[in-house]
ZASE-859137 format. One record per atom (N, C-alpha, C): x, y, z; residue in one letter. Coordinates in steps of 0.02 Angstrom, whole numbers, plus 32768, in hexadecimal, padded with zeros to 4 digits. Last residue first. Layout:
// ZASE-859137
XYZA ...
// end
This chain:
// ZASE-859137
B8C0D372E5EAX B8D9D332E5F2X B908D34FE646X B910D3B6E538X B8CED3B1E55AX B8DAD373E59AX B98DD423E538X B95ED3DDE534X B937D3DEE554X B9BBD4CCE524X B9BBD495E54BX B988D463E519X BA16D53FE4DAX B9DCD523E4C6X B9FBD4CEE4FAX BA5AD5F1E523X BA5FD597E502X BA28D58FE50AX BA22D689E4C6X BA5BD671E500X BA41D614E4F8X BA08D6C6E451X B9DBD6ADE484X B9F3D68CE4B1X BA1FD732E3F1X BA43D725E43AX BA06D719E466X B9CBD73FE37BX BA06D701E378X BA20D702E3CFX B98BD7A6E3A0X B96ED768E391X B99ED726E387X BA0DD7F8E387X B9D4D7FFE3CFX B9A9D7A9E3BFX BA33D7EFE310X BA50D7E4E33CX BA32D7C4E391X B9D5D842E2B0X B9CFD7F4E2B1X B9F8D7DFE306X B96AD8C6E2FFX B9BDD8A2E308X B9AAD856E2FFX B8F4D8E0E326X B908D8E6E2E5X B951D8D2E2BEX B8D2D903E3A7X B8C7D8C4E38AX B8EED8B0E34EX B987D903E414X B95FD92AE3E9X B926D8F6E3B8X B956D8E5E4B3X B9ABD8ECE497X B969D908E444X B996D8E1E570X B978D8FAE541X B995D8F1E504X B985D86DE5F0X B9BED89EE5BEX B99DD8A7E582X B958D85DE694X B94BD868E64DX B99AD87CE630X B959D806E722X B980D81FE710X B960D823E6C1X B908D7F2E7C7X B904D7FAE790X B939D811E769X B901D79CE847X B911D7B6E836X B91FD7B7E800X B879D76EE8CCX B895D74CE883X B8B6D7A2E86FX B815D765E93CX B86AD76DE930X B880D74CE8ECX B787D739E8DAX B7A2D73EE920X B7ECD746E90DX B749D75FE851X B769D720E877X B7A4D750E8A0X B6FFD7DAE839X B6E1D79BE824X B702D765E844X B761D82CE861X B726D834E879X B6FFD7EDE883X B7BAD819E7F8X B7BDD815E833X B7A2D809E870X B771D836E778X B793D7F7E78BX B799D7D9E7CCX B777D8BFE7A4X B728D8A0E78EX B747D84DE78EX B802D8FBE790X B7BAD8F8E7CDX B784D8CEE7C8X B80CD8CAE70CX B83CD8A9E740X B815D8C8E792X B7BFD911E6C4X B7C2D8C9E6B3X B7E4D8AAE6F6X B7E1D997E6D6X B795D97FE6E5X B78BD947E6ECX B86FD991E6A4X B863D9A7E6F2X B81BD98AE718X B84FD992E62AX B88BD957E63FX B874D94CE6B1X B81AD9FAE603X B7FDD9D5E5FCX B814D98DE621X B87ADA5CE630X B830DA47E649X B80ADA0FE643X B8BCDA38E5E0X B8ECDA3FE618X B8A2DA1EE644X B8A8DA56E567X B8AEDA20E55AX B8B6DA01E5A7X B8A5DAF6E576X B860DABAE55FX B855DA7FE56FX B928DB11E57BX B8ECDB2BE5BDX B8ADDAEEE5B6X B944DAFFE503X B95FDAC2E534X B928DADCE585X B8C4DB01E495X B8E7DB23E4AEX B908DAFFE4E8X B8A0DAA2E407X B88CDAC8E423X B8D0DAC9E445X B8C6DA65E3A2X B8BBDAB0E385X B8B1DAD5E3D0X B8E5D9E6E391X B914DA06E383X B909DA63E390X B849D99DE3E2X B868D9B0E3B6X B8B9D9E0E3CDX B87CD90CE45EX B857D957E443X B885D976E40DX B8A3D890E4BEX B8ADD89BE472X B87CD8DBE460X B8F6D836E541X B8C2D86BE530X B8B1D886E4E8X B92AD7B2E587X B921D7EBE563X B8E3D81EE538X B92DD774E63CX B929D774E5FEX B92FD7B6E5D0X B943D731E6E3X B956D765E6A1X B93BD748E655X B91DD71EE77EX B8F4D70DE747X B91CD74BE711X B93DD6A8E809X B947D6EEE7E9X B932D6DFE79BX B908D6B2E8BEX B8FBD6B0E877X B912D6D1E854X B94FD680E969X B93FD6B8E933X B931D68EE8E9X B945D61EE9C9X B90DD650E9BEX B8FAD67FE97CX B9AAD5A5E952X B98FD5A9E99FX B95ED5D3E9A6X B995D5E3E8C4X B9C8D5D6E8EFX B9C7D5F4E93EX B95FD5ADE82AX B949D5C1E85FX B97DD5ABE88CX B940D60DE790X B96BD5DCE7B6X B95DD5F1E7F6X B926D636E6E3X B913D63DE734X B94DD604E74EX B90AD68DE640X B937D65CE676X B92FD652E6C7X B8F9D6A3E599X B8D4D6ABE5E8X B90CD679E606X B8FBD6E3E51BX B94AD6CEE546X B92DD6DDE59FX B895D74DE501X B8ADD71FE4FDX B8E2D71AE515X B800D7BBE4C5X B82FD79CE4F9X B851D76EE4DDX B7DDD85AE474X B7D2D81BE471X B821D802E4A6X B777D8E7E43CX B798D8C6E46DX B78FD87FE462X B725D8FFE3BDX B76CD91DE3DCX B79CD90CE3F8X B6C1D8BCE3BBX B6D5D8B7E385X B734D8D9E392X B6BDD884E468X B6A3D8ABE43BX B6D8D89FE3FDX B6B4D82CE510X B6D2D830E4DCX B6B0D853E4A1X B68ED818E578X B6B5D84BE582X B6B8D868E521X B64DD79DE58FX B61AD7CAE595X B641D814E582X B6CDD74CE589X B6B4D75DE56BX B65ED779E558X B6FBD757E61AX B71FD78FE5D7X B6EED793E5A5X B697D724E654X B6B0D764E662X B6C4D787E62FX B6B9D6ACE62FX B67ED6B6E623X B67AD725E625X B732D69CE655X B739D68CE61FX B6E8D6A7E604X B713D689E6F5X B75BD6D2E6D5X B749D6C6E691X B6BAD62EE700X B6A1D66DE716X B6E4D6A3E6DFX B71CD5C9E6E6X B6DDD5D4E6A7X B6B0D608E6C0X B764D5D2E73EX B797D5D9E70AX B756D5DFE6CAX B720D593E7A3X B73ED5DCE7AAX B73BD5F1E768X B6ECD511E761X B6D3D566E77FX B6D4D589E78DX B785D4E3E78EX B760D4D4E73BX B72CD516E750X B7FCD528E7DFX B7CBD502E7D0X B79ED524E7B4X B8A8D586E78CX B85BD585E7C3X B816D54EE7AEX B923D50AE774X B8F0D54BE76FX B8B8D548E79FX B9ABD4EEE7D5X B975D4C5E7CEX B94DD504E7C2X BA4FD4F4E7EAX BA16D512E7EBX B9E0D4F6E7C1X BA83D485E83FX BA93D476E7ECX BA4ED4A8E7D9X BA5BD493E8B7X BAADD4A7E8BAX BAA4D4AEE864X B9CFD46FE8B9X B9E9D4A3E8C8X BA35D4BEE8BAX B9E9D3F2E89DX B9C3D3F7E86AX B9C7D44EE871X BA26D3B5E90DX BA4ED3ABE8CAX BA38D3E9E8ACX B9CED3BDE966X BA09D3E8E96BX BA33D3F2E920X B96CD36DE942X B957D3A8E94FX B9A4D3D7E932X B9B5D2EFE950X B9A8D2F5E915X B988D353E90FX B9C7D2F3E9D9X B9FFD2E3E9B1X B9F7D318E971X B93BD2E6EA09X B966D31AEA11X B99CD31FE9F0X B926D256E9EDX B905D2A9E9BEX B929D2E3E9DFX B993D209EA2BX B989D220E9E3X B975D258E9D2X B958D22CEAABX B9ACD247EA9DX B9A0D251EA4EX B8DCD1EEEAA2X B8E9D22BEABBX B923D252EA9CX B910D178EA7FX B8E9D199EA52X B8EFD1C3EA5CX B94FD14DEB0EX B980D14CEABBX B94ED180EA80X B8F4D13FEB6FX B927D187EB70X B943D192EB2FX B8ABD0C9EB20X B88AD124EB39X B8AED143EB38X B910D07CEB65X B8FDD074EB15X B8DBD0C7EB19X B914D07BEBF5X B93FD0B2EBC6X B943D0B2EB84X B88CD050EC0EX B893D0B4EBFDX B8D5D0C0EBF5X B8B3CFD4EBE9X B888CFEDEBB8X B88FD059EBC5X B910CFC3EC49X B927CFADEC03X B8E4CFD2EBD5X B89DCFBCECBFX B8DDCFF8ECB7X B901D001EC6EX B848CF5BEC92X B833CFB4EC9AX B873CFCFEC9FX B8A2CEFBECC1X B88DCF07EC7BX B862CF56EC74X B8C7CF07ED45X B8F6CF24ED13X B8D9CF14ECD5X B837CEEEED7AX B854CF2DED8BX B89ECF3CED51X B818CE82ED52X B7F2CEA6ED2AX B81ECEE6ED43X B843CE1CED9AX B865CE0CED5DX B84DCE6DED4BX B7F2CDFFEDFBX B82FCE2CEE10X B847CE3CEDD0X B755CDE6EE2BX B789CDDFEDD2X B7B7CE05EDF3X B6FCCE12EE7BX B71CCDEBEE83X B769CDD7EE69X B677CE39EE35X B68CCDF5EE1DX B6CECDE6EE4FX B663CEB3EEA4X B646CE84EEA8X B64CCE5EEE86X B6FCCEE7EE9FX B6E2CEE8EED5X B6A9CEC2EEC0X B714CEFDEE0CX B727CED1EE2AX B719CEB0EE77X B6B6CF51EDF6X B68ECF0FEDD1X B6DFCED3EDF3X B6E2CFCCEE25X B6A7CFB4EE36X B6ADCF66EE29X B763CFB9EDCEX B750CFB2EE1CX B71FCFB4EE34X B71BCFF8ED4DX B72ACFC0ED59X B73BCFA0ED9DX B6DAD075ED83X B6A1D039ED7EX B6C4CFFEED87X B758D0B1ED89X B736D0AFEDCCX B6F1D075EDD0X B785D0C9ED13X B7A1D087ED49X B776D08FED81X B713D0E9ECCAX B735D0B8ECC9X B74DD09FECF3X B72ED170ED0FX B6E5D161ED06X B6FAD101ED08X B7B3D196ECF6X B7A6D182ED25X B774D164ED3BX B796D1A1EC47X B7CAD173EC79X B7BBD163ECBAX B744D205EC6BX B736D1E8EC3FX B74FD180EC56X B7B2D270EC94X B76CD263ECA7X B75AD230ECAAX B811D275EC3FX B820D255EC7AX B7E7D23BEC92X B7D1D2B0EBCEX B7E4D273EBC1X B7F2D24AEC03X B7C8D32BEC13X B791D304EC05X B77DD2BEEBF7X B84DD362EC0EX B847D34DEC51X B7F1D31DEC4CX B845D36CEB83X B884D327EB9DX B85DD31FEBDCX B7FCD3C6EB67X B7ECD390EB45X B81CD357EB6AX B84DD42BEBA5X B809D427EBC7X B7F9D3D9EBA4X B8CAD420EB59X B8CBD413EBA5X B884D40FEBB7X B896D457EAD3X B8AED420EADFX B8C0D403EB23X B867D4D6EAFCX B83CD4ABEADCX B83DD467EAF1X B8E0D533EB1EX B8AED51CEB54X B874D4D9EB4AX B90BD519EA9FX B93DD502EADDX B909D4F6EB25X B8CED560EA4CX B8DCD50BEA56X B8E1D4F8EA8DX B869D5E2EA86X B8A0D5BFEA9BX B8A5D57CEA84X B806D64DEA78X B7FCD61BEA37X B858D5F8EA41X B7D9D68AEAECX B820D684EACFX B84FD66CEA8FX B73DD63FEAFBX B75FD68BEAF9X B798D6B4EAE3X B751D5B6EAE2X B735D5D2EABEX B730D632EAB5X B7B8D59DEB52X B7D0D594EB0AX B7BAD5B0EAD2X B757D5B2EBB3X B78CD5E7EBA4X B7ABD5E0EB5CX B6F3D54FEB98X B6F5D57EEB98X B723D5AFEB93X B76CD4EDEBC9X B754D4E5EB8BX B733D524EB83X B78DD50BEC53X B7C2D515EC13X B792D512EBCBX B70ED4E9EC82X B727D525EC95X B74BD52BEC5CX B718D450EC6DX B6E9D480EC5CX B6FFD4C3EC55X B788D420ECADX B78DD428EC71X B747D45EEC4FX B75FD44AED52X B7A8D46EED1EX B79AD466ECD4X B6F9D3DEED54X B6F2D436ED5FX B71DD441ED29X B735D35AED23X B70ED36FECFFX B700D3C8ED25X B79CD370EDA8X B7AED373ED4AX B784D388ED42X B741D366EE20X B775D395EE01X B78AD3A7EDB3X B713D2E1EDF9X B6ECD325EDF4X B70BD361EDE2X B781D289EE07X B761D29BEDCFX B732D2CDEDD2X B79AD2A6EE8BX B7C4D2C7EE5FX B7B1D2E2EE08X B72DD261EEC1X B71FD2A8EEDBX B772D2C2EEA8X B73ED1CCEE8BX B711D210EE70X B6FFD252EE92X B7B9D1C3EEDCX B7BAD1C8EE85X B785D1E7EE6BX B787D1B6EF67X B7B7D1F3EF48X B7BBD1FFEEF7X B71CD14FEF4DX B711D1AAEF57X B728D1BFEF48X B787D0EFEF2AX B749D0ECEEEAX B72ED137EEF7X B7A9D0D7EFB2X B7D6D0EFEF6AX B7B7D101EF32X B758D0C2EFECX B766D102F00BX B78ED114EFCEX B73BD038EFC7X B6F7D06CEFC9X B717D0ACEFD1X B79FCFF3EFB4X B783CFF5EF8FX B75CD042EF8FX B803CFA8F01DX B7E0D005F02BX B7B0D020F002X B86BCF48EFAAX B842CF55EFEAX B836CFA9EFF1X B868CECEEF43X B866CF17EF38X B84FCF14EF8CX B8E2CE39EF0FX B88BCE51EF29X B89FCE93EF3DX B943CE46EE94X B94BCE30EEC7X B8FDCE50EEDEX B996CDC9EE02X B956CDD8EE1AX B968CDE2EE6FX BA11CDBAEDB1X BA03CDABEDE7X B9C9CDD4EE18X B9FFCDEBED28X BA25CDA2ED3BX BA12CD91ED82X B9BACE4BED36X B9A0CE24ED1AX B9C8CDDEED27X BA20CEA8ED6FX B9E6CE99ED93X B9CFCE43ED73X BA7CCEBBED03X BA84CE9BED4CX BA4CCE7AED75X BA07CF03ECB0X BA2BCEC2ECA5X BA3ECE9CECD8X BA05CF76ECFFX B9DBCF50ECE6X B9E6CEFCECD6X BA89CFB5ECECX BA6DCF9FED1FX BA2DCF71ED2BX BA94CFC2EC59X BAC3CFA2EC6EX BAAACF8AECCCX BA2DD00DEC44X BA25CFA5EC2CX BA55CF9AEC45X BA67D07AEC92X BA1DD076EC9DX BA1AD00BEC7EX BACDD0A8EC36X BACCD09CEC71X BA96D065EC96X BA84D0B4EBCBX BAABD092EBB4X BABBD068EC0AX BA4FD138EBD8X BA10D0F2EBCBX BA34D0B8EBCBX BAA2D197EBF1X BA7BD183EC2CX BA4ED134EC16X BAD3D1A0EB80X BB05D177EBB5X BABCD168EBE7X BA62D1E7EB43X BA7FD196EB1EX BAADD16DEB5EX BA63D240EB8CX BA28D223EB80X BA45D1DCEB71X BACFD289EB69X BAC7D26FEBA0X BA9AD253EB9EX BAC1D2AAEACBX BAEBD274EAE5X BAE4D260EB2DX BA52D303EAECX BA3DD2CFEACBX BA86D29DEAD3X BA7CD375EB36X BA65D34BEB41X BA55D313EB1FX BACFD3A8EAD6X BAFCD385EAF8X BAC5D36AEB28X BA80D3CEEA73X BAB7D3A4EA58X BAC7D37DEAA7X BA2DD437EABBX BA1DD402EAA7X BA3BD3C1EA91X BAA9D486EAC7X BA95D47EEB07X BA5ED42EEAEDX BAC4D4B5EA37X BB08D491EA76X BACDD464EABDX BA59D4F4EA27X BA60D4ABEA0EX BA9BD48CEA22X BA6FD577EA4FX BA3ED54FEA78X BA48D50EEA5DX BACDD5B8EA0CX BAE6D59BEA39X BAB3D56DEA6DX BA82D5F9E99CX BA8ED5B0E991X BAAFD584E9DEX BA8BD690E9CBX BA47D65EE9E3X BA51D611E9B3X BAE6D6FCE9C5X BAF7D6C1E9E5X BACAD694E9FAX BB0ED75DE93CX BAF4D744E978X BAFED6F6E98EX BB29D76DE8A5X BADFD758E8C3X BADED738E902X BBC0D78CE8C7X BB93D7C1E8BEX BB4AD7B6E8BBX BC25D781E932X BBE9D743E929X BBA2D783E8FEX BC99D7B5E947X BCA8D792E931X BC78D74FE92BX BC5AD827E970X BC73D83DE92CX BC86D801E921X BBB2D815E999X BBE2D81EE9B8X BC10D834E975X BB02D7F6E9D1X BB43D7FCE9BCX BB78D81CE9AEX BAD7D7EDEAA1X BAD4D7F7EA52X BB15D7FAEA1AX BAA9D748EAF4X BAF1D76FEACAX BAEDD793EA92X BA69D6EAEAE1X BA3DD73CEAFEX BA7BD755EAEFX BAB4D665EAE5X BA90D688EA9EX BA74D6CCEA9BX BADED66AEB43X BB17D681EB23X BADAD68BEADFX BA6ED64FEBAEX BAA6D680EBA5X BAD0D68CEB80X BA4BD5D8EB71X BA16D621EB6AX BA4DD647EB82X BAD0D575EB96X BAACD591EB3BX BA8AD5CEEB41X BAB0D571EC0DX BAD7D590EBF4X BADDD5A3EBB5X BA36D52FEC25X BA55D575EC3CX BA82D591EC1AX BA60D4C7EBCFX BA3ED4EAEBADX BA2CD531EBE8X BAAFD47AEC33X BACAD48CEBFAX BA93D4BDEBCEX BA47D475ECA9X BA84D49FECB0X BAA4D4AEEC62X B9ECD421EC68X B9E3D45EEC7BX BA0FD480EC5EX BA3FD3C6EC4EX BA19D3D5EC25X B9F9D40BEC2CX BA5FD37BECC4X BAA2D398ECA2X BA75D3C9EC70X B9DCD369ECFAX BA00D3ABED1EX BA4BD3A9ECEFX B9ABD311ECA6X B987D331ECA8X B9A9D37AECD6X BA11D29BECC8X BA0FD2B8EC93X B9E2D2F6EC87X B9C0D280ED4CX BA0ED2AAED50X BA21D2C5ECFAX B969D25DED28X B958D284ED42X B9A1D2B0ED3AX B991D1E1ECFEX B977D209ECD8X B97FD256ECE9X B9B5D1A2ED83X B9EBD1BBED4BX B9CBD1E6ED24X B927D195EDBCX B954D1AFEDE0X B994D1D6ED7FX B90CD121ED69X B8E2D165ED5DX B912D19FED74X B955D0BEED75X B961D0E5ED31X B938D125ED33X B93BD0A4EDFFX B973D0BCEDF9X B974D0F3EDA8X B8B0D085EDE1X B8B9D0A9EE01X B903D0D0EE0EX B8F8CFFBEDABX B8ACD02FED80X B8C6D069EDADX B91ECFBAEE16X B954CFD8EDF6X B92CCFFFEDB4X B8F0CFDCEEB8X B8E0CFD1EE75X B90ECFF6EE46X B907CFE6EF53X B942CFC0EF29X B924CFBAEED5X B8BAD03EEF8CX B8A5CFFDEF74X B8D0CFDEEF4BX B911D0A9EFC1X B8E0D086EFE5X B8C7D044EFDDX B95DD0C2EF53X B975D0BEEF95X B94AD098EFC1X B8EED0F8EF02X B91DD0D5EEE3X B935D0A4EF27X B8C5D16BEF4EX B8A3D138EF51X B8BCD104EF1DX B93AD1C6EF4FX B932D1A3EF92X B8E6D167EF7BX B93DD1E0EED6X B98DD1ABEEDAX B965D185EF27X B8CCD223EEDCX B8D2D1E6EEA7X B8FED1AEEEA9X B8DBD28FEF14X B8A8D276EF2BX B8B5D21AEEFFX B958D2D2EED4X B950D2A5EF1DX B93AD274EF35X B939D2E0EE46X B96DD2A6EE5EX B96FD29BEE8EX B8DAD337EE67X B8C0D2F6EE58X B901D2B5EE5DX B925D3B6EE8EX B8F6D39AEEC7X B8E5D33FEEA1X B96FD3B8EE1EX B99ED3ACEE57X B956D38BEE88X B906D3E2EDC2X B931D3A6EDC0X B961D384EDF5X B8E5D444EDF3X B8BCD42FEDFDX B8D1D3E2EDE4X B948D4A1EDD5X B944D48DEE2EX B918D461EE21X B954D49EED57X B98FD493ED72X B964D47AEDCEX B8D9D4F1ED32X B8DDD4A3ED2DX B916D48CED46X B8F2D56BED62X B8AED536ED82X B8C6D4FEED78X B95FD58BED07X B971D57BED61X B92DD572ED88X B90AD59DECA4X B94FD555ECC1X B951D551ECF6X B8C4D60FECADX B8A4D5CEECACX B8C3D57EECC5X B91AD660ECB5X B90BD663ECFBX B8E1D619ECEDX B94BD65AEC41X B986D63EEC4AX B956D63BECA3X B8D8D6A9EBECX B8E9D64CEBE8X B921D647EC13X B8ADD729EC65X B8C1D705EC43X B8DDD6B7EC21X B851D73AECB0X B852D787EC92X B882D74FEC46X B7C6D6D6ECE6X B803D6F2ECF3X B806D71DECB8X B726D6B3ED26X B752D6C5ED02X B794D6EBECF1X B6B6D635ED5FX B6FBD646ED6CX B71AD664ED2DX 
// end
């Protein structure tokens, strides 16, 4: 299955969240399991999560503008942000029903027809997240990344409650259906976290990972001659796009046509090397103490 674009990928996972909250609320419905309820909610976190990151790939395909001159591809970490707080209400929801349970234990009925619908939904997921994950790898999309990895986590979850209703149907243990529920919304909380922590790490531009950033550094310096020399490297990564500036240092003598080319060869050949990354040089003279002094700020290590 391949679409033309990440935003045709959402509206897979958008319906494919609406079909599992059916199949899930109705086998919730069936066997009164309140495991089966938290799967159900999830699920519903799994269609605000869509829908909010529909809407992120649309406003980030926004090219830029006069009052966003690098564009509009951070707007995918809105969509991650705001799943990761629904995540947290949903887990919160989830012990709060759990709990009830636990005070007052009640026996599960339909077992067998509820335990189908949950794994003919969980199939569903696990398809959809596959599909996205691939695309993520075409679109080099967070946004798609992080929804294929959530709807996997559901997976995962439902795998869970569906054994743990197994094991209540033959121990019996009623107890076990809201302790599986209290445990996948311990699951949903981690979930919410690394996404949390994803988003942060995107909004407070976060450079390009450690092998990117020792491919661009390895690069320059295969570049480098008694003439030419780099520095004031910088990257940052925001949602699809990359952007990578630094400076350039050639002699004083040669010609700005020279320096232009040379600035021009560096910023194709960069490009090339890492996917949508956008390049920015500034040339400046070697022989200028100045130039060697404008090394723009000195970070910590850490």
């Amino acid at each position: 299955m391949v679409f033309a674009s990440p935003r045709s990928y959402m509206l897979l996972s958008v319906a494919a969240a609406v079909a599992t909250i059916v199949l899930k609320t109705l086998a919730w419905r069936l066997t009164g399991s309140v495991g089966l309820l938290s799967d159900a909610m999830e699920s519903g976190v799994n269609l605000v999560a869509a829908l909010g990151a529909f809407w992120a790939l649309t406003l980030a395909a926004k090219p830029a503008d006069r009052r966003h001159h690098y564009g509009h591809f951070k707007a995918e970490y809105f969509s991650s942000g705001l799943e990761s707080v629904v995540i947290v209400l949903a887990a919160l929801a989830i012990i709060y029903a759990a709990v009830g349970r636990l005070q007052q234990p009640q026996p599960l009925e339909q077992i067998g027809i509820g335990l189908a619908l949950s794994l003919v939904a969980t199939a569903l997921n696990a398809l959809v997240a596959w599909v996205l994950l691939r695309a993520s790898r075409r679109f080099h999309s967070i946004t798609l990344r992080a929804d294929a990895h959530h709807l996997l986590t559901d997976v995962w979850t439902s795998f869970g409650v569906v054994l743990g209703i197994g094991l209540v149907k033959v121990t019996g243990l009623t107890i076990l259906d809201p302790l599986i529920a209290i445990a996948v919304a311990l699951n949903i909380v981690v979930t919410g976290w690394k996404l949390l922590h994803e988003t942060a790490s995107g909004l407070l531009d976060r450079s390009l990972p450690e092998d990117e950033q020792g491919v661009l550094e390895a690069l320059l310096a295969s570049r480098e001659t008694e003439d030419i020399r780099f520095h004031a490297l910088r990257t940052r990564v925001a949602g699809s796009r990359r952007f990578v500036t630094f400076h350039v240092l050639v002699p004083g003598r040669w010609t700005v046509q020279a320096g232009h080319d040379l600035c021009e060869e560096l910023e194709r050949e960069i490009a090339r090397t890492l996917n949508r990354t956008h390049v920015l040089t500034h040339l400046e003279p070697i022989e200028d103490p100045q130039s060697w002094n404008d090394q723009g700020f000195q970070w910590e290590e850490g």
